[in-house]
Backbone as a chain_set.jsonl record, in Angstrom:
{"seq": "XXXXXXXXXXXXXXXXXXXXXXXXXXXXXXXXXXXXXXXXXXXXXXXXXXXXXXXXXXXXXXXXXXXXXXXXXXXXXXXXXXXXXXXXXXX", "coords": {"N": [[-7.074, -15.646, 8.456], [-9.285, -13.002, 8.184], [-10.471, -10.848, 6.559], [-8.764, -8.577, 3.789], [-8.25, -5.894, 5.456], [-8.074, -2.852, 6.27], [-5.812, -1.555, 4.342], [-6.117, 0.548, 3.129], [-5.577, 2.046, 4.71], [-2.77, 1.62, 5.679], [-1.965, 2.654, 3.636], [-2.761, 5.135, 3.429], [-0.942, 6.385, 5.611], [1.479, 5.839, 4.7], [1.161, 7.639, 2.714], [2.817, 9.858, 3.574], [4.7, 9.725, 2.958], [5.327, 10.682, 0.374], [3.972, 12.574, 0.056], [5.591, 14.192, 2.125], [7.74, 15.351, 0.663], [9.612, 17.673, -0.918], [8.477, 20.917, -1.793], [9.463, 21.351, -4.639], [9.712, 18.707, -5.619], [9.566, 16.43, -7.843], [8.696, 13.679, -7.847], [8.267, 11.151, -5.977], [8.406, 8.41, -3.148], [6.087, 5.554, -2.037], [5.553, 3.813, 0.411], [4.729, 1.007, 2.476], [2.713, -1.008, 4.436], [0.689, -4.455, 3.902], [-1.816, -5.009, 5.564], [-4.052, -7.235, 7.896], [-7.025, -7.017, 10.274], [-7.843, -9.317, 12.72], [-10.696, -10.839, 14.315], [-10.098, -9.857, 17.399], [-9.048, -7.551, 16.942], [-6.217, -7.631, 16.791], [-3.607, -7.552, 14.406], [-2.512, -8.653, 11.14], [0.667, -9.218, 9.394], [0.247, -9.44, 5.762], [1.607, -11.427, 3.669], [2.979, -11.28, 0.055], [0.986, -10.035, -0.807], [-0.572, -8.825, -3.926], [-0.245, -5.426, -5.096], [-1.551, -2.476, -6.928], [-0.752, 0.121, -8.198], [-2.873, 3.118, -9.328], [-2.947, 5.72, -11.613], [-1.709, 9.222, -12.278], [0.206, 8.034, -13.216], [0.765, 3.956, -13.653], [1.619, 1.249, -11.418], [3.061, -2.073, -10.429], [3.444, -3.822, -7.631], [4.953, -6.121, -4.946], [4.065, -7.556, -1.859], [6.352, -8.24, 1.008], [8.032, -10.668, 2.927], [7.242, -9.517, 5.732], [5.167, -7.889, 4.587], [5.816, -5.279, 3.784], [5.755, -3.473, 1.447], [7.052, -1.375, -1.572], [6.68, 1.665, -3.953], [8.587, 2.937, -6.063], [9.905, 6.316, -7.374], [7.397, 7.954, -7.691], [5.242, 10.362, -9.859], [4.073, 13.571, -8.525], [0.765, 13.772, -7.895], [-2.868, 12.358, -7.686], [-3.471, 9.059, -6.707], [-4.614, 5.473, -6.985], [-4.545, 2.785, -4.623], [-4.74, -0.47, -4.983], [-4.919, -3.516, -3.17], [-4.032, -7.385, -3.07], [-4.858, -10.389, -2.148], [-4.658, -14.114, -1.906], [-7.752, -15.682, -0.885], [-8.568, -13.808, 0.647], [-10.678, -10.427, 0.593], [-10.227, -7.581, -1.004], [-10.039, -3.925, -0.221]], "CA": [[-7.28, -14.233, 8.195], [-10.377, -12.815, 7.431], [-10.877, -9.606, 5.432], [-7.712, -7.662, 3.64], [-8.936, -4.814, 5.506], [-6.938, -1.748, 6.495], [-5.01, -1.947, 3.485], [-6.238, 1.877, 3.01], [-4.997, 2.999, 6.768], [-1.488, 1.684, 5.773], [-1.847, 3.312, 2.334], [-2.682, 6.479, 3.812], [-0.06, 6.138, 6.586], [2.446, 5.525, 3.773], [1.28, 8.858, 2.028], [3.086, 10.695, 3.961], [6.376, 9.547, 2.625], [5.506, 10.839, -0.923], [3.319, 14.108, 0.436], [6.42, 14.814, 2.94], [8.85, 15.5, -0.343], [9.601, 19.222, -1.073], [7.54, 21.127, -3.311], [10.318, 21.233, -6.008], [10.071, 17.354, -6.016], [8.108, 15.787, -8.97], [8.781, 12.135, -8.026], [8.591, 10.393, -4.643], [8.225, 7.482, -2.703], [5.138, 5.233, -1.504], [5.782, 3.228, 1.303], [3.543, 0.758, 3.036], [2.592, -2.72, 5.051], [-0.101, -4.551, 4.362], [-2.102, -6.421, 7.093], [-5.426, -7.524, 8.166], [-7.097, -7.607, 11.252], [-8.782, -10.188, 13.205], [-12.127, -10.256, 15.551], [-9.83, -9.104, 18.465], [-7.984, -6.205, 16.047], [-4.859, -8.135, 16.266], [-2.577, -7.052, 12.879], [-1.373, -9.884, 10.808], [0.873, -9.167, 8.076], [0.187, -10.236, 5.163], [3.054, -11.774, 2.607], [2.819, -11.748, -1.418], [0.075, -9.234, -1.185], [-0.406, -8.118, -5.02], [-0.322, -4.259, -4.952], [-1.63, -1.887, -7.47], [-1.115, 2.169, -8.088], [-3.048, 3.416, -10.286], [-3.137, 7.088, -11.63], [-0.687, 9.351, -13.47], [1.428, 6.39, -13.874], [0.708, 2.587, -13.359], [2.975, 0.138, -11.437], [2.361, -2.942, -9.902], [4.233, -4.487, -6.666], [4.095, -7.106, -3.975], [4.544, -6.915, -0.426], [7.581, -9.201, 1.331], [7.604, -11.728, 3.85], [6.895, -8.673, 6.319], [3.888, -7.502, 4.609], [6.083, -4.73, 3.089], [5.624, -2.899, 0.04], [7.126, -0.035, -2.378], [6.471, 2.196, -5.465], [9.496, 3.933, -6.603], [9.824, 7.406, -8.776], [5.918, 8.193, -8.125], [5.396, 11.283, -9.832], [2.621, 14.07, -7.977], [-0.676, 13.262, -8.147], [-3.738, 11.561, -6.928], [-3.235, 7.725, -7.153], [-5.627, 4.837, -5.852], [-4.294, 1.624, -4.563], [-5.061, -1.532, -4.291], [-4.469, -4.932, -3.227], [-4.859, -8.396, -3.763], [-4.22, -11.355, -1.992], [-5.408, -15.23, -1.758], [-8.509, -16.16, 0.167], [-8.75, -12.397, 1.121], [-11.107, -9.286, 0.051], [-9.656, -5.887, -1.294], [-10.801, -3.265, 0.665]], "C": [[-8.66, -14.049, 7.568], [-10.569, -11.79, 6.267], [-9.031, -8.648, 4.889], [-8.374, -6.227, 3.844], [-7.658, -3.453, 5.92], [-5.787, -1.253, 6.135], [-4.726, -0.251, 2.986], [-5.388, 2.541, 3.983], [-3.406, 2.514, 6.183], [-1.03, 2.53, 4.828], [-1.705, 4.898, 2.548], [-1.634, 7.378, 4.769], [1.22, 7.011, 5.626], [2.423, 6.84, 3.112], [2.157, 9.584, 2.339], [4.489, 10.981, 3.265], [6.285, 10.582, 1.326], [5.151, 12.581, -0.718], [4.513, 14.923, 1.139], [7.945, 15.575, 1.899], [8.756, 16.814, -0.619], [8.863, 19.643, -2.252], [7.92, 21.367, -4.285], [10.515, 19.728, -6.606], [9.394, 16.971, -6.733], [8.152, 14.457, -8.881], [8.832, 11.83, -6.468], [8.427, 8.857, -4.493], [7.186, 6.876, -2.002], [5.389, 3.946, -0.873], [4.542, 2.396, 2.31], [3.439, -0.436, 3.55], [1.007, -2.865, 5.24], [-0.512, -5.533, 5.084], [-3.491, -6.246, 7.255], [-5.775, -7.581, 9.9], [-8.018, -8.78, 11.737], [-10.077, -9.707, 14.097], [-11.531, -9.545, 16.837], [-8.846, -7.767, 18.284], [-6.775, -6.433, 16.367], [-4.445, -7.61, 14.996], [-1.979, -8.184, 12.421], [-0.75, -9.239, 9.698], [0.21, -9.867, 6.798], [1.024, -10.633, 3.833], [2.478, -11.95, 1.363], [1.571, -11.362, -1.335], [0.649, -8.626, -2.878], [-0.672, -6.908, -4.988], [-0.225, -3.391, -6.229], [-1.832, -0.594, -7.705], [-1.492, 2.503, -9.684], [-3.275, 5.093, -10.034], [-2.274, 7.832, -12.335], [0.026, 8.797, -13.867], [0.425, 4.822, -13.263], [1.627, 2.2, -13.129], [2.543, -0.85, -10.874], [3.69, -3.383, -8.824], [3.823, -5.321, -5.822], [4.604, -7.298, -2.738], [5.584, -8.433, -0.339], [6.742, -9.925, 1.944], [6.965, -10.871, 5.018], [5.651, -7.919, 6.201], [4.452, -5.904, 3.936], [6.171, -4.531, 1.754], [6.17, -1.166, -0.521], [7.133, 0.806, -3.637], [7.806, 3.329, -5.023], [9.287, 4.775, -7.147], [8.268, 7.605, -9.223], [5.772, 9.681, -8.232], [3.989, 11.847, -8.792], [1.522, 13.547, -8.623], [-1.082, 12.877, -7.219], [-3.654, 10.336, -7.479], [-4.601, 6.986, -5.82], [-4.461, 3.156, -5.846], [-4.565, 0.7, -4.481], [-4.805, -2.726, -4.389], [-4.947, -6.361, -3.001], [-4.278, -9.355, -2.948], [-5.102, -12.684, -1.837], [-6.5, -15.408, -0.588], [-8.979, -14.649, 1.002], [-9.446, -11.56, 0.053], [-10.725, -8.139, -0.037], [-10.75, -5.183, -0.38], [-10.16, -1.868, 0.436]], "O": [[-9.112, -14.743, 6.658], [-10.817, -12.142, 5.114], [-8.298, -8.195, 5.769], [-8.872, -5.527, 2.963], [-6.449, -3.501, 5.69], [-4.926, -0.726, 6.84], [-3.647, 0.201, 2.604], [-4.635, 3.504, 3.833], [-2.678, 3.488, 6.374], [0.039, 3.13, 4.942], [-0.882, 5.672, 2.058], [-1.491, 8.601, 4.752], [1.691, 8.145, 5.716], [3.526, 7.328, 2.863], [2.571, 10.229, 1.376], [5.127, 12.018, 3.089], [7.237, 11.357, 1.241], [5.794, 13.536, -1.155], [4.596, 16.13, 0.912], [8.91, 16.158, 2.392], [7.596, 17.221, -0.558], [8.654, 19.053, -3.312], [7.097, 21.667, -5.15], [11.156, 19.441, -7.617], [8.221, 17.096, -6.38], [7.646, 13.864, -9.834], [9.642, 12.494, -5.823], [8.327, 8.114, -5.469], [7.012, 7.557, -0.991], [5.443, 2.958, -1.605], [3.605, 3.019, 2.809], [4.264, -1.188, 3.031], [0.234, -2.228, 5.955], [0.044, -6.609, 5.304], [-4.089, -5.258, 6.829], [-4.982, -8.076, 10.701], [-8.954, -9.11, 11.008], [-10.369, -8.567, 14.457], [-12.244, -8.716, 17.402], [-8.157, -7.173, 19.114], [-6.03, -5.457, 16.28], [-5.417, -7.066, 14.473], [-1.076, -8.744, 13.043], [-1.516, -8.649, 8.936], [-0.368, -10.937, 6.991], [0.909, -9.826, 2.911], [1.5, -12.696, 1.316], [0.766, -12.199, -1.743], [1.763, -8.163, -3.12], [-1.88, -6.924, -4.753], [0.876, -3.355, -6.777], [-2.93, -0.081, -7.487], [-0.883, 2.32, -10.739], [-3.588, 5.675, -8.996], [-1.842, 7.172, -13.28], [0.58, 9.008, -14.946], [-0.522, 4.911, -12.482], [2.61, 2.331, -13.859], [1.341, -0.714, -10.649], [4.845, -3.264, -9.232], [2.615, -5.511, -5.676], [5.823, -7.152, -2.646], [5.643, -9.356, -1.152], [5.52, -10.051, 1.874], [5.981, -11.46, 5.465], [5.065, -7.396, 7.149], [3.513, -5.218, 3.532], [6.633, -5.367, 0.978], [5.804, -0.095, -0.037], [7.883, 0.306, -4.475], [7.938, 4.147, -4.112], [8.281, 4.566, -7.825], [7.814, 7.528, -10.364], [6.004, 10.397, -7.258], [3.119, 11.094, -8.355], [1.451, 12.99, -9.718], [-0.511, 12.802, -6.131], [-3.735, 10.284, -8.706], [-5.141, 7.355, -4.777], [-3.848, 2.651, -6.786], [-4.906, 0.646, -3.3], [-4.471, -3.208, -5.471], [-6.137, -6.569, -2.763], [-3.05, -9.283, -2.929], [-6.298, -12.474, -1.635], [-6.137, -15.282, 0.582], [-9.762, -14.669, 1.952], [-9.14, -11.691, -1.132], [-10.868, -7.474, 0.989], [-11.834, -5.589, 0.041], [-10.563, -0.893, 1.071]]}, "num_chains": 1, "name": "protein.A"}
């Protein structure tokens, strides 16, 4: 694997889950997989990605064997994410 790149594109993907919550909701869900691509934009997962939200709250999580990841009970706001894994660059 080369670059933890498109770590944003799943992040943003994933927004939707939390943005799609009614406007009486003060807490949602952030949903997400991250993965890298290669020189031929193949998708690899990538497993035991460290994952960080920061912003009206702090939490920290880490993706599965799938490359899945989730933040529970995220209230509104603007949050930034980001993640971390071996031998790989945040992005």
């Amino acid at each position: 694997m080369t670059r933890l790149v498109h770590v944003v594109l799943a992040i943003a993907l994933s927004w939707n889950c939390l943005s799609a919550q009614s406007p009486r909701s003060t807490a949602g869900t952030v949903r997400g997989v991250v993965f890298a691509l290669d020189a031929s934009a193949a998708r690899a997962v990538v497993p035991a990605a460290r994952l960080s939200l920061d912003g009206p709250m702090h939490d920290d999580a880490e993706s599965d064997s799938e490359g899945k990841f989730e933040f529970k009970d995220v209230p509104s706001g603007s949050y930034t994410i980001t993640a971390q894994a071996p031998g790989m660059t945040s992005q």
